[in-house]
C-alpha positions as CSV (number, residue, x, y, z in Angstrom):
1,X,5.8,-16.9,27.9
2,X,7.8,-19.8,26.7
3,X,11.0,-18.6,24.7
4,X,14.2,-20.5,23.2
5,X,16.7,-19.4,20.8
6,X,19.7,-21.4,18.9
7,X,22.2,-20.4,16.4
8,X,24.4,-22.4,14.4
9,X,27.3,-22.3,12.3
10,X,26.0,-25.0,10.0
11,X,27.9,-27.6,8.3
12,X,29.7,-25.5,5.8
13,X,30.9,-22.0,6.9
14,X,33.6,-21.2,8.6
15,X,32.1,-18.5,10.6
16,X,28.8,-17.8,12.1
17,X,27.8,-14.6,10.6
18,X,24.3,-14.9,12.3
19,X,23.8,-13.3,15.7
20,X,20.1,-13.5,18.0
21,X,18.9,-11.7,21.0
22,X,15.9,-12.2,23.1
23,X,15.5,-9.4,25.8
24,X,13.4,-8.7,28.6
25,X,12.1,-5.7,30.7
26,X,8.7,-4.8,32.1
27,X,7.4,-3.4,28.4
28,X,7.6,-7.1,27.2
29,X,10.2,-9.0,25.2
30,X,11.7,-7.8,22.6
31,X,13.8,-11.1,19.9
32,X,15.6,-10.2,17.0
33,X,17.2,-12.9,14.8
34,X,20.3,-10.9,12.1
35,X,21.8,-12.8,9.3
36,X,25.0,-10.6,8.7
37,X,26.5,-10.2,4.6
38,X,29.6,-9.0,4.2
39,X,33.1,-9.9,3.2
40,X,36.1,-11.0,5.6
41,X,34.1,-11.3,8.4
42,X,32.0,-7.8,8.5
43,X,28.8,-9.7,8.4
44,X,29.3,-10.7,12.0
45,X,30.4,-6.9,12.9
46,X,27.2,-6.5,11.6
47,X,24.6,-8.6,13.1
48,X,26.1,-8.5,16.1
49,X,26.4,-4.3,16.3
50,X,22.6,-5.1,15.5
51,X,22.2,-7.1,18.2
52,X,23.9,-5.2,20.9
53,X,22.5,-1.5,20.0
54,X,19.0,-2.9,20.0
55,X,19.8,-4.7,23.8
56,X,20.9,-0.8,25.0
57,X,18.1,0.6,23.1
58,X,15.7,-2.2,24.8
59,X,16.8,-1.5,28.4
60,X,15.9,1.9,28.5
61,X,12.2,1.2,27.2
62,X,9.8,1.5,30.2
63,X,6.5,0.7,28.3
64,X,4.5,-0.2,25.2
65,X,0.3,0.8,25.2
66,X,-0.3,-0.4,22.3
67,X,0.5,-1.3,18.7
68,X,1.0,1.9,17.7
69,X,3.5,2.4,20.0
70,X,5.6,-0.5,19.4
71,X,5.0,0.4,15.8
72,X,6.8,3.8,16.3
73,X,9.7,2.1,18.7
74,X,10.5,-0.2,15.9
75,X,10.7,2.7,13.3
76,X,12.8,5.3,15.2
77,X,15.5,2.6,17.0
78,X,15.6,0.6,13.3
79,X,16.8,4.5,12.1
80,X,19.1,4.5,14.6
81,X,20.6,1.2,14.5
82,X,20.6,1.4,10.3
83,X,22.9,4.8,10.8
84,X,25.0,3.1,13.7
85,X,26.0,0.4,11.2
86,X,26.3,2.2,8.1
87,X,28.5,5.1,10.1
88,X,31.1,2.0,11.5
89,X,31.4,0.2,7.6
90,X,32.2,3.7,6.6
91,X,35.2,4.2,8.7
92,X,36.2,0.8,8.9
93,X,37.6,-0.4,5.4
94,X,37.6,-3.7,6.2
95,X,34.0,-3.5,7.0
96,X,33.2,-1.5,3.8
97,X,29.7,-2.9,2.8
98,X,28.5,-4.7,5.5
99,X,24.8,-5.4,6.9
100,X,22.3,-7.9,8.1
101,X,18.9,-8.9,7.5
102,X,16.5,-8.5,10.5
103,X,13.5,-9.8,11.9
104,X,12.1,-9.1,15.1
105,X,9.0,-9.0,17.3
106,X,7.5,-6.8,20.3
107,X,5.7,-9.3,22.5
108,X,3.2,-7.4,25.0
109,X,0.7,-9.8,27.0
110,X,-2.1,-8.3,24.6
111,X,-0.4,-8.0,21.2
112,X,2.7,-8.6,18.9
113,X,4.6,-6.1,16.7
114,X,7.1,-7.8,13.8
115,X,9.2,-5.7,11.9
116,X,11.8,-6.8,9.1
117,X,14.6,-6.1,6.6
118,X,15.6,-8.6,4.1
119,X,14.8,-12.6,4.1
120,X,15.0,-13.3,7.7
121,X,11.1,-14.7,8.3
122,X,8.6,-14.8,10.8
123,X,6.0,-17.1,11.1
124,X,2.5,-17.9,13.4
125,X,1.3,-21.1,14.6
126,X,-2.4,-20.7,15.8
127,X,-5.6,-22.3,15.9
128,X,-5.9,-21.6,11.5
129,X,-2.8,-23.1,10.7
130,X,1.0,-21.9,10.2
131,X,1.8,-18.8,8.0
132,X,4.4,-16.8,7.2
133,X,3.8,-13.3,8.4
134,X,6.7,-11.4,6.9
135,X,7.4,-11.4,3.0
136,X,11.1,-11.6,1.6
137,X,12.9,-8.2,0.7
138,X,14.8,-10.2,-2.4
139,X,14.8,-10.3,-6.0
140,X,13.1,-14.2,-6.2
141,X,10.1,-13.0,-4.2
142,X,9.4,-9.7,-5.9
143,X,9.7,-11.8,-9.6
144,X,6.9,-15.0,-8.0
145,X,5.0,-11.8,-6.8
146,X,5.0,-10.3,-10.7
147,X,4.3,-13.5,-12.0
148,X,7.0,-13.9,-13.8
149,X,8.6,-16.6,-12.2
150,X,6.7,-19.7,-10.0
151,X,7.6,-20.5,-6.4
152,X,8.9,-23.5,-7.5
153,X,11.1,-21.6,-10.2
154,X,12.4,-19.6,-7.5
155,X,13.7,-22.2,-5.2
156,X,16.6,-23.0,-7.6
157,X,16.9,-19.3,-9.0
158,X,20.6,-18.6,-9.7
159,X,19.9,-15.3,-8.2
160,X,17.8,-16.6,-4.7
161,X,20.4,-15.3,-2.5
162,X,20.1,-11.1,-4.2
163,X,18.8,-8.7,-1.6
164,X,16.4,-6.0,-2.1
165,X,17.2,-4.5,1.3
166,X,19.2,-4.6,4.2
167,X,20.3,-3.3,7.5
168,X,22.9,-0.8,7.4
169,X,24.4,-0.6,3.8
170,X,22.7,2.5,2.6
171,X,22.1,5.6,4.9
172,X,18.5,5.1,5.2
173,X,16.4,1.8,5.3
174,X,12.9,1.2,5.1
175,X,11.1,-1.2,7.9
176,X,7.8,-3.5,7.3
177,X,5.7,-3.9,10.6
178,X,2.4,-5.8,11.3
179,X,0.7,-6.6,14.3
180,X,-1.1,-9.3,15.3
181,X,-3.3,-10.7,18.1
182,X,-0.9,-13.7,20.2
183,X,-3.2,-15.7,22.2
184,X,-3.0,-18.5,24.5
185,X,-0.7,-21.5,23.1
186,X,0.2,-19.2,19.7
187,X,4.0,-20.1,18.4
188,X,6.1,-17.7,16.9
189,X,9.1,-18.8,15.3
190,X,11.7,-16.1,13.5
191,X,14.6,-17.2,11.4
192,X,17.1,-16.7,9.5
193,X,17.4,-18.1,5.5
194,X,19.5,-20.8,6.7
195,X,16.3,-22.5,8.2
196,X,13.8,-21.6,6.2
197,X,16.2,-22.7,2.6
198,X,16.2,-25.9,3.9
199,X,13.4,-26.8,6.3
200,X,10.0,-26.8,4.3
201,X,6.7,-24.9,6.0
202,X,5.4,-28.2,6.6
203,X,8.2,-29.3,8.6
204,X,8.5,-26.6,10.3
205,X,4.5,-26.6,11.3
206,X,5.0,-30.6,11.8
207,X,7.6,-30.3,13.9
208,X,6.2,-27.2,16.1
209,X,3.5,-28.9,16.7
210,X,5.2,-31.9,18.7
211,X,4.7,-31.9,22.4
212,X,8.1,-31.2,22.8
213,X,10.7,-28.9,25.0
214,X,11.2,-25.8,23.2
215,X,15.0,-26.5,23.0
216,X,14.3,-30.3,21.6
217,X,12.2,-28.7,18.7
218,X,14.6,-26.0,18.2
219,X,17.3,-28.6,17.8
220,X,15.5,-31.2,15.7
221,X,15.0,-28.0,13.1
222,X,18.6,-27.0,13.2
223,X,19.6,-30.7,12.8
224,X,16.9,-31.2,10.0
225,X,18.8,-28.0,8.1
226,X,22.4,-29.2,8.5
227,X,20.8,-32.4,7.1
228,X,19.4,-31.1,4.2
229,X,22.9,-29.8,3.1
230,X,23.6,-26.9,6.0
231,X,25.5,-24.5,3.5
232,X,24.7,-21.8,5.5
233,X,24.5,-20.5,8.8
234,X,21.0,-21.0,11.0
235,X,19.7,-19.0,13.2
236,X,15.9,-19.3,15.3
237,X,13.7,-17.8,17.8
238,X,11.0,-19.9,19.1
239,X,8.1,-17.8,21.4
240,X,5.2,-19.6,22.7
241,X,2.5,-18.5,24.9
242,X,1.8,-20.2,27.9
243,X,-1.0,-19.7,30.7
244,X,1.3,-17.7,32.7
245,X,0.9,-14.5,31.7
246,X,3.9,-13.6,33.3
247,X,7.4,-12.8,30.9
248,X,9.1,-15.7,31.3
249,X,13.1,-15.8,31.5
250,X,14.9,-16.4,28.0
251,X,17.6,-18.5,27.9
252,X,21.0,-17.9,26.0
């Protein structure tokens, strides 16, 4: 197992309000990639709260069987993690209304378990092509799912940026999970808005597939973002599996 992560502030923001962890114990691997919201600086408070309970929560996990248990970790710590945040913005005006997307997958040698909140995305490169696994929690998406606006339409929408749901600002949040089969040479990439706003799916598929260092494709998307404006910050995970079956070491 291959894996590589970047965050960057991007060419605009002051702050990086992003925050990404990739973790490793004998159960598997566990990335997350958060994309905080919140005014005078609470989304970082946020995203990385996020970040951190889900590392504590990650340590203590011994195993996964099988889908369904990843499934049902997911669930509960998401719970968890959703109340941690909400309780903290709650007792800490200046954090009053904070949260954070999330996206994040369960990697097991035989299986992979995503679960998300908001417009944070994962995608699969495989032998049929490169897809987006995980649908967008926001306003746009639900009105090009209706039909009432195209996908086109919605990538100048005045209102692109409205969230459906998100990590800790209400005191219960609901979690979409899917598992899929991750086979030999299979890519995963998660990500926050600030990639996938300004990177097409073709670039991103073009670009994965280059026989290049994890880090030097990671790098060439970040720099193709900033380039295509870089108004906000961006944020990826890139997980590929190799012949060693082995959980490889993730780098910071």
């Amino acid at each position: 197992m291959d894996t590589f992560y970047l965050s960057d502030r991007g060419r605009v923001r002051q702050h990086n309000e992003d925050c990404v962890g990739v973790f490793e114990n004998e159960a598997g691997v566990l990335a997350i990639v958060a994309d905080g919201m919140g005014g005078h600086l609470a989304g970082d408070v946020a995203s990385q709260m996020t970040i951190s309970t889900f590392k504590g929560l990650w340590e203590q996990v011994k195993h996964i069987d099988s889908p369904k248990d990843a499934e049902a970790w997911f669930i509960e710590k998401v719970s968890e993690v959703n109340k941690a945040v909400y309780d903290h913005s709650l007792s800490n005006p200046e954090c009053q209304g904070m949260g954070t997307t999330i996206v994040g997958v369960i990697i097991t040698p035989s299986f992979a378990t995503i679960g998300h909140i908001g417009d944070s995305r994962c995608y699969l490169l495989n032998h049929s092509g490169y897809k987006q696994v995980t649908q967008d929690h926001s306003l746009v998406n639900e009105l090009v799912r209706s039909g009432q606006i195209s996908k086109e339409d919605a990538e100048h929408h005045p209102r692109k940026n409205v969230l459906l749901r998100a990590l800790g600002t209400e005191q219960t949040v609901e979690l979409d999970l899917s598992t899929i089969e991750f086979e030999q040479d299979n890519v995963l990439l998660l990500c926050s808005d600030g990639l996938s706003n300004k990177v097409s799916d073709e670039e991103m598929q073009e670009e994965l597939l280059k026989s290049h260092s994890l880090p030097e494709i990671a790098n060439s998307l970040v720099k193709s973002a900033n380039d295509n404006g870089g108004e906000d910050n961006i944020s990826l995970v890139i997980i590929k599996k190799t012949a060693n079956l082995e959980l490889g070491e993730a780098p910071c």
